[in-house]
N, C-alpha and C positions, 0 to 999 in steps of 0.2 A: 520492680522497675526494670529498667534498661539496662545492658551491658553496655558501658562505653566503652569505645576501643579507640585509645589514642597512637599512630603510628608517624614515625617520622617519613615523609615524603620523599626528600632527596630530589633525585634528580629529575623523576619518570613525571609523566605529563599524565601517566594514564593512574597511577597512583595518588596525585593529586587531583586528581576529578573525581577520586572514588570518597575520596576524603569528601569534598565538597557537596556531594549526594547526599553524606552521611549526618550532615550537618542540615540540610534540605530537610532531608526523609525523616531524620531523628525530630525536629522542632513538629512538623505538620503531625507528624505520630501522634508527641505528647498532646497536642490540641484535639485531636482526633477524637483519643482516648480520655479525654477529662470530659469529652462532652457525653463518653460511654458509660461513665462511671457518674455523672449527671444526673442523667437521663435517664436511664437504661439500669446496669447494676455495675458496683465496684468489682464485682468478683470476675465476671464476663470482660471488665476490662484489663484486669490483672491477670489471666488465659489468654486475652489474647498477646498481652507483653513477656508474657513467657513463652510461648509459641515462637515468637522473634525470636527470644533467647535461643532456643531449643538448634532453628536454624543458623544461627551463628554459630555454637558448638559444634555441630552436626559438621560444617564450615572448616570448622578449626581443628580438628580430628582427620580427616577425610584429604583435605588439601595438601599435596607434593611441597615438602618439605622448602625448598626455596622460592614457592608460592602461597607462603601461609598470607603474609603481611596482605598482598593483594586478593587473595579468596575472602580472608575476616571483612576485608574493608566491602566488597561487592557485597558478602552475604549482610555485612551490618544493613546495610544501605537497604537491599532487596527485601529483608527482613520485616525493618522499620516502614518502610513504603505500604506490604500488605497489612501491616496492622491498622496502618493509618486508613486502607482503603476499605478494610472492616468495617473499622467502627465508623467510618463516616457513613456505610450505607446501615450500619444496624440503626443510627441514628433516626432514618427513615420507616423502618418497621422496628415494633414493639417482638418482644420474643410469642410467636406461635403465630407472625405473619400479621398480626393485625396492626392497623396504622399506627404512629406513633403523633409524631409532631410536624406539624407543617413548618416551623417558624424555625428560625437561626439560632441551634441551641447557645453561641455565643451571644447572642444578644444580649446589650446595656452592661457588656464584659470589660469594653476598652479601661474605664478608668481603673479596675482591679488590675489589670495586664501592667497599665504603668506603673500601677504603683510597686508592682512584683519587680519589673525591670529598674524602679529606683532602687529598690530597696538593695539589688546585685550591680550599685553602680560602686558599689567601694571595694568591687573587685578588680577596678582601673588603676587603683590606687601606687599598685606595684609597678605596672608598664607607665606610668608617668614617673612615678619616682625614677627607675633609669632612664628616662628621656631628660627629665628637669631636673635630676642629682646624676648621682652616679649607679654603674651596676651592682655597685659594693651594697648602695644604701635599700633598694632594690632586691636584693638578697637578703640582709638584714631582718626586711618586713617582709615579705613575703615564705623565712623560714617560721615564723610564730600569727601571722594574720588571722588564718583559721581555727587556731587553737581555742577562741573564744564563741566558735558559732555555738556547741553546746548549751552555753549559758543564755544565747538570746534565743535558739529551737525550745527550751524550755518553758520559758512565756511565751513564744508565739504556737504551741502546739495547745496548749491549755484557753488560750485565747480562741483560738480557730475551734475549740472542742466547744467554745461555751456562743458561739455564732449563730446558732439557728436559735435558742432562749432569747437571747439579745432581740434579735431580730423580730419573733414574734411576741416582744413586751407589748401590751397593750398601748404603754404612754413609754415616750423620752427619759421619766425621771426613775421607774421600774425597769427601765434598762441599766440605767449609771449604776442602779442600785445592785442589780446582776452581776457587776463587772466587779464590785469586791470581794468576791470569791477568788479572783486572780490572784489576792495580795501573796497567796500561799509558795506559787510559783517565782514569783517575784522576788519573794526574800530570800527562796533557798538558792534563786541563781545568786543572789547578791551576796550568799553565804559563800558557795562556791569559789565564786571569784576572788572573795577575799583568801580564799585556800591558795588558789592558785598563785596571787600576788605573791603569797610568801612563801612560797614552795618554788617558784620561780628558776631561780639558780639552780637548785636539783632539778625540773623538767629541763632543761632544757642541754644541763649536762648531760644527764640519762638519756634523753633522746634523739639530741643533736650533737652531744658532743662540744669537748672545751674552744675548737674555733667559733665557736655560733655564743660566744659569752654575753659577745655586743649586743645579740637578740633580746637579753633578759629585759632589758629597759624598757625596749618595745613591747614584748608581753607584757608586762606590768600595766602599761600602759593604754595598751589593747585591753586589758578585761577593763579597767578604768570607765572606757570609755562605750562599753558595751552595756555597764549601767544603765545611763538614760536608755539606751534600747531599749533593754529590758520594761521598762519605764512603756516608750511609746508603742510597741507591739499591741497593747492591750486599747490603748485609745485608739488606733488603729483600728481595728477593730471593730469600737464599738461604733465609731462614724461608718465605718461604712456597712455596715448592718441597719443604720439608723438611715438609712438613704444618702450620707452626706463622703460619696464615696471620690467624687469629683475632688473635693476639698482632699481629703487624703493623697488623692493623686498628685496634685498640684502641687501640692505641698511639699510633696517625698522626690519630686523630678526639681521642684527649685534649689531643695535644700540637697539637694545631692550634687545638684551640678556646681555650687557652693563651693562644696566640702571638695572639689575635684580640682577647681578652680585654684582654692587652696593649698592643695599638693603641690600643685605647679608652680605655685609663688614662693612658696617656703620650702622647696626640697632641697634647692642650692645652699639654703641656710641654717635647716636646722637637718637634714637629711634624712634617715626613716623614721624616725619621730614624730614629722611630719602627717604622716597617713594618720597614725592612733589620734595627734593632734585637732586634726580638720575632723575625724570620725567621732571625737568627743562633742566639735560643735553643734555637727549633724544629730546629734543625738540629742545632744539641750534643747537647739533649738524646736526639732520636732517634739519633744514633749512640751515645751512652753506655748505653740501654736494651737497644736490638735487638744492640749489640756483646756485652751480657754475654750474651746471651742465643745471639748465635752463637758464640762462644766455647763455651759449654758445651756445645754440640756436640759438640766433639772431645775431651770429658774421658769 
């Protein structure tokens, strides 16, 4: 992948524009490159993301010591821009010049895009909490929030692996039947997580240390709630492999804007608990929706 390079701005006009490229250059990149590794091959796109790297290094090594911050940032930027400008034209010729594709390798892509951007909407969760609680409770959830993506990368990686089978089942009900293969992933996240519940107290001494105590509840609660996740990845999935990608979409931007809604209502009152709170709903309730719906698959 990418190197990101986060830097603080301050005061300069021209270090916040470089930032601002970076964020431009970096997103058109990653689209650039997904339609290379598409289309084209994964390995060709993963050379040319290193390639960027390379000039970023090369950047960061090279650069007068009170101009590292501003060289990183231009070379990120510069970087990310020609990879993007690669692979948009390899998109156009196949490797040894001969044509590739006439058509928009993103085509019939939007309702996947949304549902990717739902799915990274409960990373708001924290900058509402200090807007609608406090910064205390905001700190809280956001030292333990991540701690549980492993558990839910586990079924949605095993999900995403079993995507082209799904896809090319013959009929609807040889697809659902596909999809309990998942159960394996599914239980050892849920084995996991119960590890962690109770291990809790010690992670979060060991890694955060005894002012971050308050966190433990939240963890707990956070993998709690990462369940159903675990749960909906997999239906996920299978609708939209089955054509029914629209419904996934819709579904995953209602119920998130829901669960955000909810932060905002409840932070004053119950404060970082809140987030794990509302992420349990979002979670139910998208297994409850996308299950009847993949169910009725097989009828």
């Amino acid at each position: 992948g990418f190197i990101e390079v986060t830097i603080s701005p301050g005061p300069s006009a021209v270090v916040s524009l470089l930032l601002g490229m970076q964020a431009l250059t970096y997103t058109v990149a990653l689209g650039a490159l997904a339609a290379v590794r598409a289309t084209i091959s994964p390995a060709i796109a993963s050379w040319l993301a290193a390639a960027g790297n390379v000039v970023l290094l090369i950047a960061a090594v090279a650069s007068p010591p009170g101009r590292i911050f501003m060289a990183v940032a231009a070379a990120a930027a510069v970087s990310w821009l020609i990879s993007a400008i690669a692979g948009l034209a390899l998109t156009r010729t196949q490797v040894g010049g001969r044509p590739w594709r006439a058509r928009n390798p993103w085509a019939g892509s939007l309702s996947f895009g949304l549902a990717a951007v739902a799915y990274f909407e409960s990373a708001m969760h924290v900058p509402l909490l200090a807007v609608a609680g406090t910064s205390a409770d905001a700190g809280t959830a956001a030292a333990v929030q991540r701690w549980t993506m492993p558990l839910v990368l586990l079924s949605s990686a095993y999900s995403l692996q079993i995507f082209p089978d799904v896809s090319a089942a013959p009929d609807d009900a040889t697809a659902l039947r596909l999809l309990r293969s998942v159960w394996f992933p599914v239980v050892a996240g849920v084995f996991l997580g119960l590890g962690v519940i109770v291990l809790a107290p010690e992670l979060v001494q060991l890694l955060l240390g005894s002012s971050y105590e308050s966190s433990v509840i939240v963890l707990r609660l956070y993998v709690i709630a990462a369940i159903p996740v675990l749960l909906a990845q997999p239906l996920s999935v299978l609708l939209q492999a089955r054509g029914a990608e629209d419904v996934v979409a819709a579904t995953s931007i209602a119920l998130g804007l829901v669960s955000l809604l909810g932060v905002v209502a409840l932070a004053s009152v119950w404060g970082a608990v809140a987030s794990p709170i509302m992420s349990f709903v979002y979670g139910c309730m998208m297994v409850a929706l996308l299950g009847r719906r993949a169910l009725a698959l097989g009828t």
